[in-house]
C-alpha positions, 0 to 999 in steps of 0.5 A, a space after each residue: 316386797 318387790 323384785 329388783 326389776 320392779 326397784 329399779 322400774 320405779 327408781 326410773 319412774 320418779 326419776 322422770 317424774 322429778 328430775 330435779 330431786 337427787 339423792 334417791 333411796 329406797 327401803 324393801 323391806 317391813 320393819 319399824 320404820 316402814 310397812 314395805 317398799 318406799 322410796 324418796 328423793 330430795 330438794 335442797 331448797 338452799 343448797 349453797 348453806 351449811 344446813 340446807 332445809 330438805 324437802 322431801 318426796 316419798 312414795 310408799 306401797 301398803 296392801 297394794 296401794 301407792 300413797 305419795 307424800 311431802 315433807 321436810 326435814 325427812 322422808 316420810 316414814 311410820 315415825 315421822 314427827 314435827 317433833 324431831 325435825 320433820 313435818 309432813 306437808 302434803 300426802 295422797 289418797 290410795 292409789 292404784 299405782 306408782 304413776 297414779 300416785 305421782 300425778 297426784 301428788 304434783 296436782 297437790 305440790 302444784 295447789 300449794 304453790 299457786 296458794 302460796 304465789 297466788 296474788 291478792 286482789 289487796 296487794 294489786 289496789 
């Protein structure tokens, strides 16, 4: 598990890396839900509804190595399921550290959205 220095470090660090995810929490211990420390924030992506779609970015450490993820409906967590409301969008390969971690998952969150905004050569004829 990691010391409170270490916590709030990282806390820090996603909090620069995301500035506009809120709502960030964190777990430090194992137990069913989680193998260690993870640690997530939140995007409403339609804020102003009654039942907002929740975007979140989670972090997780496993044998020493960093993994970031993408989801909705949840933070990802070892019981994530499509089938309870949240899906698993994007995840990282292992990585050394946090910041490792989370330069790689915005290289993947910027290649899904310039597939997604990319324009075809059809809809410009």
């Amino acid at each position: 598990m990691l010391t409170e220095t270490e916590i709030q470090q990282n806390l820090e660090q996603v909090k620069v890396a995301f500035p506009h995810l809120t709502d960030w929490e964190y777990n430090n211990e194992k137990n069913q839900e989680y193998f260690g420390f993870s640690i997530w924030g939140q995007f409403a992506a339609n804020s102003d509804e009654l039942m907002p779609r929740l975007f979140y970015v989670t972090f997780d450490i496993y044998d020493n190595e960093w993994q970031g993820h993408l989801t909705v409906g949840q933070p990802c967590y070892l019981w994530s399921s499509a089938d309870v409301g949240d899906a698993h969008l994007l995840e990282t390969e292992s990585c050394k550290s946090l910041g490792e971690a989370v330069a790689a998952l915005k290289i993947k969150i910027a290649e899904l959205c310039q597939a997604f905004s990319a324009t075809s050569n059809l809809l410009a004829e």
